[in-house]
C-alpha positions in Angstrom: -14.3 5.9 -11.4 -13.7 6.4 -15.0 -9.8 6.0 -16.2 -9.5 9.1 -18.9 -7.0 9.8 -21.6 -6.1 13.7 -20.3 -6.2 16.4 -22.8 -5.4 20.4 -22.4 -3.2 23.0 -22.3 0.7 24.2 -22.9 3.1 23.5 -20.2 7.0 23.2 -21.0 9.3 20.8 -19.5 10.1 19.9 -16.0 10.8 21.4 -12.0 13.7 22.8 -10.1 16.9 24.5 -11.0 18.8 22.7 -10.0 20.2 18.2 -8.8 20.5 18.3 -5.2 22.8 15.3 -4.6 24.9 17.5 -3.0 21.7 17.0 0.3 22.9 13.8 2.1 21.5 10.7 2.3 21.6 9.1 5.7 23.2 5.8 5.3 24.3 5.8 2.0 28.1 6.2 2.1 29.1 2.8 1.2 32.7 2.1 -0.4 33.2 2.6 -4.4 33.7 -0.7 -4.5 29.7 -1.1 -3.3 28.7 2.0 -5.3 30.1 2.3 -8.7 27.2 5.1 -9.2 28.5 8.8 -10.4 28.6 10.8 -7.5 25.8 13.8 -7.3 27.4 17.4 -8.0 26.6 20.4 -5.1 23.6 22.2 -6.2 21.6 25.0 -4.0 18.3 23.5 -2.7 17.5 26.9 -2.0 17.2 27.3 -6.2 14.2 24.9 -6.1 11.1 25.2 -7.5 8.2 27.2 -4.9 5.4 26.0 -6.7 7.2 22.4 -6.7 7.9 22.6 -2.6 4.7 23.7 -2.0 2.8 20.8 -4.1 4.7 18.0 -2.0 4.0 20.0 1.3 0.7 19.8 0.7 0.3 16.5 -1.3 2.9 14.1 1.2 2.4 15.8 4.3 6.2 17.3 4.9 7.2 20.7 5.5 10.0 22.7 3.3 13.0 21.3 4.9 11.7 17.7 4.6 10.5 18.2 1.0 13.8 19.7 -0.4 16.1 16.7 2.0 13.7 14.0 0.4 14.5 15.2 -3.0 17.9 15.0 -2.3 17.7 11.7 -0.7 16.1 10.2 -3.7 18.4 11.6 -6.2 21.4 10.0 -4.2 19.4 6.7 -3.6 18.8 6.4 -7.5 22.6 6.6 -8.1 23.1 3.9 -5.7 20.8 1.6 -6.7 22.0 2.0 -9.8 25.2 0.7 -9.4 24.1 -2.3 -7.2 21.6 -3.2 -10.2 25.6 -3.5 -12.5 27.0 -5.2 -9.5 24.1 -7.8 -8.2 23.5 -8.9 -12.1 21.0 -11.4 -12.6 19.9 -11.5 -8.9 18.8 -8.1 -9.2 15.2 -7.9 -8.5 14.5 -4.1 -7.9 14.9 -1.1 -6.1 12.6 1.5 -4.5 12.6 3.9 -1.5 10.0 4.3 1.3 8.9 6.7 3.9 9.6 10.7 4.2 13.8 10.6 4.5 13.3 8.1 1.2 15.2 4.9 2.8 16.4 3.1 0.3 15.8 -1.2 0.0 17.5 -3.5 -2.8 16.0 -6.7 -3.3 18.2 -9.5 -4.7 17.3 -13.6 -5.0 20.7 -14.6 -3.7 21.3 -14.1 0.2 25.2 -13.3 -0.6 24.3 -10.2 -1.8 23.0 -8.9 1.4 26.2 -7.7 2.6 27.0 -5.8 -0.5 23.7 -4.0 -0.3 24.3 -3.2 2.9 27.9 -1.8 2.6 26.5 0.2 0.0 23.9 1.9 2.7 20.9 0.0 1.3 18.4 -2.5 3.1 18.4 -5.7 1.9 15.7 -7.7 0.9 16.2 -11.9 -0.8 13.2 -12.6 -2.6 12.2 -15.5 -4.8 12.3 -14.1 -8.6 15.1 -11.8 -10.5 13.3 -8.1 -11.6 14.2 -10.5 -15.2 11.7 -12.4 -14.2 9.5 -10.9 -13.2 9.7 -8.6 -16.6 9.8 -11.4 -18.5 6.6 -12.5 -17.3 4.8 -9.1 -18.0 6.4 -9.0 -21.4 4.6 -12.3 -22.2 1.3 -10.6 -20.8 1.9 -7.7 -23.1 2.4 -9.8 -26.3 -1.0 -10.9 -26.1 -2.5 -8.0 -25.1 -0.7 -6.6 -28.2 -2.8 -9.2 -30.4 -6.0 -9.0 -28.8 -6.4 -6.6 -25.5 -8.3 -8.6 -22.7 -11.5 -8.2 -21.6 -12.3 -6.9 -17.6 -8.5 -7.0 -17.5 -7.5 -2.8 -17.6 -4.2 -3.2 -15.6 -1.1 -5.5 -15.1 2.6 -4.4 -13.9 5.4 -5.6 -11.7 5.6 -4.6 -8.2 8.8 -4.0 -7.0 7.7 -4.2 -3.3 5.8 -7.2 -3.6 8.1 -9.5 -5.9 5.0 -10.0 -8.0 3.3 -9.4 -11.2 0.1 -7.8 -9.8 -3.1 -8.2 -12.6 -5.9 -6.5 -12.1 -8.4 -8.4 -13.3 -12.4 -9.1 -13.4 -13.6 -11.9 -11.4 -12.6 -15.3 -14.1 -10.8 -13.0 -16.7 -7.4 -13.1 -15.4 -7.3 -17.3 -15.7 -7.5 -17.1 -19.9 -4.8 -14.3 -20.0 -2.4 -15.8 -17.9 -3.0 -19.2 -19.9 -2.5 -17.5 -23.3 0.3 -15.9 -22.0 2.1 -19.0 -20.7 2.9 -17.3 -17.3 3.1 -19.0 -13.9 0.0 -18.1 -11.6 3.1 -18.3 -8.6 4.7 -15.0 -9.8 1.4 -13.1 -10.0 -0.9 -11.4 -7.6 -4.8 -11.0 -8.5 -6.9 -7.7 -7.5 -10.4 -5.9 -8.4 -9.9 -3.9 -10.9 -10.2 -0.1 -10.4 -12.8 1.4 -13.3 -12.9 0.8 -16.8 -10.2 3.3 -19.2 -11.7 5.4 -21.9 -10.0 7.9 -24.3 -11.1 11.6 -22.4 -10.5 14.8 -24.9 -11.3 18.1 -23.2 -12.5 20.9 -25.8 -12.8 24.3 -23.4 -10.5 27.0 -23.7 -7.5 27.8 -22.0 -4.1 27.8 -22.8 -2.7 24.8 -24.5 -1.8 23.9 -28.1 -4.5 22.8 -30.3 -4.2 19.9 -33.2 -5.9 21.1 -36.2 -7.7 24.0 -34.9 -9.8 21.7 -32.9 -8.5 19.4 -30.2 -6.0 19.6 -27.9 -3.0 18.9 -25.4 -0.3 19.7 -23.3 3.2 20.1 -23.9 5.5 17.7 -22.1 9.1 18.8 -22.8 10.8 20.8 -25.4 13.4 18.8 -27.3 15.6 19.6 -30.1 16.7 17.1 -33.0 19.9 18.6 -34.2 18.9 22.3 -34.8 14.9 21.7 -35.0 13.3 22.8 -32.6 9.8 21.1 -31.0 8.5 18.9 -27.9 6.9 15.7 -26.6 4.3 15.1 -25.8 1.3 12.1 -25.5 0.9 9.7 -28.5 -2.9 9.6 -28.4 -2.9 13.9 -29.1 -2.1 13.8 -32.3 -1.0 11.5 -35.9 2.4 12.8 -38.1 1.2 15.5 -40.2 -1.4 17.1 -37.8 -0.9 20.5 -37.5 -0.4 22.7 -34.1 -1.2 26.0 -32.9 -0.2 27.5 -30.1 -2.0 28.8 -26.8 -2.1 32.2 -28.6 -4.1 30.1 -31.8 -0.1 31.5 -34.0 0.9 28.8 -36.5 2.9 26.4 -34.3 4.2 23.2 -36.0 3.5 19.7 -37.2 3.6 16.3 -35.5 6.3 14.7 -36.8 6.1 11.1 -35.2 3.3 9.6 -32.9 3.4 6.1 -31.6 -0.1 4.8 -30.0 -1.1 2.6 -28.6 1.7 -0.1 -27.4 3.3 3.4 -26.2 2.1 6.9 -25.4 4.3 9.1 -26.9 4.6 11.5 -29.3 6.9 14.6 -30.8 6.1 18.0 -32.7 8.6 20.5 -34.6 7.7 23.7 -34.2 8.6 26.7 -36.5 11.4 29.6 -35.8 8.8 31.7 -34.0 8.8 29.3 -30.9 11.8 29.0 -29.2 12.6 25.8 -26.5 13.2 26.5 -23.1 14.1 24.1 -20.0 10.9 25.5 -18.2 7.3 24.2 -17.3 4.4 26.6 -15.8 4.9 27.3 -12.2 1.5 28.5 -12.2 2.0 31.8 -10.1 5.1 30.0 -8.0 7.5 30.9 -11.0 8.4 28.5 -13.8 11.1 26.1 -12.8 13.7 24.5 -14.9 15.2 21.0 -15.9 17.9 19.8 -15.2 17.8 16.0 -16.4 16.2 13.2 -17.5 17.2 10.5 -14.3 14.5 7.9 -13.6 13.1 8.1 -10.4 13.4 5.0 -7.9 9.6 3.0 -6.9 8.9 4.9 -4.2 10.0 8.5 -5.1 8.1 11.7 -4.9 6.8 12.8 -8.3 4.9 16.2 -9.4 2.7 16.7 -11.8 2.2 20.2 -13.8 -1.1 20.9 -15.1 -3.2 23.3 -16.6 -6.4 21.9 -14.9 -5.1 21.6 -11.7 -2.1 23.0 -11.2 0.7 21.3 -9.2 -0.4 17.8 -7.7 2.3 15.9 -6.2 2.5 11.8 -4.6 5.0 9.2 -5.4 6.0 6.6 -7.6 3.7 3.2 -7.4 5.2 1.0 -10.1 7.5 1.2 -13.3 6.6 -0.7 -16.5 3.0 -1.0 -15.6 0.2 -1.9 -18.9 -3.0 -0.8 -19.0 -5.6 -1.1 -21.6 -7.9 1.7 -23.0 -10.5 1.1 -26.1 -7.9 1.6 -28.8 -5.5 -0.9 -27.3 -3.0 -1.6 -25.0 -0.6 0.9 -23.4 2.3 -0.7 -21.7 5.9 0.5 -20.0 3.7 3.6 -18.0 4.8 4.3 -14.9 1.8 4.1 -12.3 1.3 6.9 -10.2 -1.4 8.1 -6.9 -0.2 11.8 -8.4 -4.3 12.9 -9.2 -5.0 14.5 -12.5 -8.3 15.7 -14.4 -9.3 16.3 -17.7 -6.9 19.2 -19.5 -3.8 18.0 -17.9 -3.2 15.2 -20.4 0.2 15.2 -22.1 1.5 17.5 -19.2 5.1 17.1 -17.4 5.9 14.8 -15.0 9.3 15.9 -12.4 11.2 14.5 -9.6 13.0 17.2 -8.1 14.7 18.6 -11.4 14.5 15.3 -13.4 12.3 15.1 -15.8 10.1 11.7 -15.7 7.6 11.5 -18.2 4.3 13.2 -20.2 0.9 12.0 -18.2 -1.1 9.4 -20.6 -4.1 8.9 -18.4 -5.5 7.3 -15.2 -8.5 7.3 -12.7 -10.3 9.4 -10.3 -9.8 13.1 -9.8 -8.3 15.7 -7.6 -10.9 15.9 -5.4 -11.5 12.3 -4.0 -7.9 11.6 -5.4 -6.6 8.7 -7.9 -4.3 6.7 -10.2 -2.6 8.3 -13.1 0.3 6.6 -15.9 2.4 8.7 -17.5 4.9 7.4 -19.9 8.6 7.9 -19.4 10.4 10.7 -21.2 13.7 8.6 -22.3 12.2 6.0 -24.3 10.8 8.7 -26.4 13.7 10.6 -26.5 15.4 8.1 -27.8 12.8 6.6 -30.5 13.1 9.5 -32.2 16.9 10.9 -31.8 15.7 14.4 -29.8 17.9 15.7 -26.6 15.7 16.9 -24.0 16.2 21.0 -23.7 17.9 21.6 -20.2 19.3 24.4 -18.0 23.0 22.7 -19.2 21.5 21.8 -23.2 24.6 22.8 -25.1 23.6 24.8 -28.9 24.5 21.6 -30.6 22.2 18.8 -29.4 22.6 15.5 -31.7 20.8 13.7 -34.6 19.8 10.2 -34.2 22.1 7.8 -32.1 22.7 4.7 -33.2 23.8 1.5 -31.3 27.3 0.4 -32.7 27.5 -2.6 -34.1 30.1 -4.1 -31.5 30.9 -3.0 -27.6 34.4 -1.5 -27.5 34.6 -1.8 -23.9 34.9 1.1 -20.9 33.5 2.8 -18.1 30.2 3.9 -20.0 26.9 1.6 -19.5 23.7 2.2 -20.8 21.1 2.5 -17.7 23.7 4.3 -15.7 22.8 7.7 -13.9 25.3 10.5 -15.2 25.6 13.9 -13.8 27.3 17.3 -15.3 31.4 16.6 -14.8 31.1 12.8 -14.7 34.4 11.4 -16.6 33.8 8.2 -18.4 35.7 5.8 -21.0 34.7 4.6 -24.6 36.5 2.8 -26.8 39.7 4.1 -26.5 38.4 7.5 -25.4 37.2 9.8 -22.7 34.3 11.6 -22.0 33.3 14.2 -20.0 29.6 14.5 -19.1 27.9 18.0 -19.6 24.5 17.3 -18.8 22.3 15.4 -16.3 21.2 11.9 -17.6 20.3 8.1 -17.5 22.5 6.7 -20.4 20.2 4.4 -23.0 21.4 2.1 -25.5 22.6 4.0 -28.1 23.6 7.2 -26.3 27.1 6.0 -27.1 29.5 9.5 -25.8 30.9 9.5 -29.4 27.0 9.5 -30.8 26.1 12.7 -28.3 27.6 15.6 -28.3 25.1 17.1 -26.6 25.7 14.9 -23.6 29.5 14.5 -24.2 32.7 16.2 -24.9 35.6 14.5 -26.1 39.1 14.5 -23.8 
């Protein structure tokens, strides 16, 4: 199977109407002390997306009440593991959930932590390297590929489930790359490698926005950067000062910054005559709306809008995964069994109402099945200052955020999961939260207004 770059049409932005943390979690009610996560506010599952139910009934085998309970499930089990990853510190080594209620399981290299796993409602695992690690280990893989990408090696990320770096790798290529990269053959797992990537542009007609008249993608997500209007969308669609049109051919905007490869993202301003909305295509279901950006756990359902194929749903295989196409390598792509086809490049990726990420490329189609990567939405999001267009987007989203020179102490922590009403302190100040979000570094309350308001 050939791995493809996916190129096509116009979608906008993410799934349901609405968080369901509200839907309980079996299991995970341990003490504050055990969960310093923000709790989930109510939300009405009955809101969700059609199209989106109907995609993970058909894709994972559940029927409507078990799709919309594993959503919430998942929501509440990434707010959890989010506060053991703060607690468990450098013993932390990962997170995901597993099965159709989305049973959560914390892995940590010290066996004292079991019992605050468990208080917290989690199954613990002890394992023999840190998620640090383990990263660490990857990032040295990366650094070379950066250099020189590896021959007969497309694919290399860290598996969560297996406390391993998995490589896949061509029969003798993997020895070199682990050499150059100085990493221990003990923390990585060897297998065959799936097919070879390509770039994969599809020229048909349909309704998408074109780069110069000629090519083109999908939208990921409308953004704003202060009062500019625009979207994200895949790196490899287009280079700053390309031009877009719309589906309807109309004068649409520019591409304003592009990173690819080493990432897969990408951003576009468009003009006064396109306005952002929080909605993608529900492709005859009704479109369905964002809420957030939160990152889903391993394990978590995922849905895939595109105009090719529709809705296409399966879960989460592996965070900060690499892979390598002819121009170089791509690497922090979440790996995916979601299938995809030509035209849906670029295209949103959801969890429930979170938005994950824009779909970069992968193997296989949606007949037989396959892999796809998509890379996450918040890292772009933050390379370039926008604020991700939501159901809850206040009318006066930020400029760039900045990390402060010094930390000034408080409640607030980068990587944290924060939902509309959360209360937090900064410096000497509080903050309210006003929309759905995992904090990065940089997305200081005082730098967001957007995300923040003053007390």
């Amino acid at each position: 199977m050939e791995r493809s770059m996916l190129r096509r049409r116009a979608l906008a932005a993410c799934t349901a109407t609405v968080a369901v943390g509200a839907l309980a979690l079996a299991g995970l009610t341990g003490s504050a002390s055990a969960d310093p996560s923000p709790h989930l506010s109510p939300a009405g599952a009955d809101r969700l997306s059609p199209g989106l139910l109907t995609a993970m009934q058909r894709d994972l085998g559940l029927d409507a009440d078990q799709a919309t309970e594993r959503i919430g499930n998942e929501t509440r089990a990434a707010a959890v593991a989010a506060g053991l990853r703060r607690s468990l510190g450098p013993g932390f080594a990962g997170a995901r959930v597993s099965g159709a209620a989305a049973e959560l399981t914390v892995a940590t290299t010290h066996a004292s932590d079991t019992g605050r796993i468990a208080e917290a409602g989690a199954r613990p695992v002890v394992v023999d390297h840190s998620l640090a690690a383990l990263t660490s280990a990857k990032a040295a893989l990366d650094r070379v590929a950066l250099h020189k990408a590896p021959q007969n090696v497309p694919v290399w990320y860290v598996d969560v489930a297996t406390n391993r770096v998995v490589v896949e790798a061509g029969r003798g290529a993997a020895d070199s790359f682990l050499a150059a990269a100085g990493v221990a053959r003990n923390l990585v797992t060897l297998t065959q490698p799936s097919g070879q990537p390509r770039t994969f542009a599809d020229l048909r007609g349909g309704d998408a926005y074109y780069m110069n008249g000629s090519g083109r993608c999908s939208i990921g997500f409308p953004v704003k950067r202060g009062t500019q209007g625009g979207f994200v969308s895949a790196g490899h669609c287009g280079t700053p000062g390309v031009s877009t049109s719309g589906y309807n051919q109309q004068a649409q905007g520019s591409f304003q910054g592009s990173t690819f490869p080493g990432r897969d993202y990408s951003w576009v301003a468009v003009n006064t005559n396109w306005t952002p909305r929080p909605l993608v295509n529900g492709y005859g279901n009704g479109d369905v709306t964002v809420t957030g950006s939160t990152e889903a756990l391993e394990g978590s359902s995922v849905c895939r809008s595109g105009s090719t194929t529709g809705w296409h749903c399966g879960t989460v295989q592996q965070r900060n995964s690499s892979v390598t196409y002819p121009q170089g390598t791509v690497s922090g792509v979440t790996r995916t069994n979601v299938c995809a086809e030509p035209g849906d490049s670029g295209g949103s990726f959801v969890s429930g109402s979170q938005a994950q990420g824009v779909t970069s490329g992968g193997t296989g189609n949606c007949s037989q099945g396959g892999t796809t990567y998509f890379q996450p939405v918040n890292p772009a999001l933050q390379a370039y200052g926008l604020t991700l267009v939501t159901s809850g987007t206040p009318t006066d989203p930020p400029t760039d955020p900045t990390d402060p020179p010094t930390d000034p102490g408080g409640s607030w922590a980068a990587g944290t999961a924060y939902t509309a009403g959360d209360v937090v302190t900064y410096g000497s100040g509080s903050y309210r939260c006003l929309q759905g979000h995992q904090a990065q570094p940089g997305w200081t309350p005082p730098n967001v207004p957007a995300l923040w308001q003053a007390l």
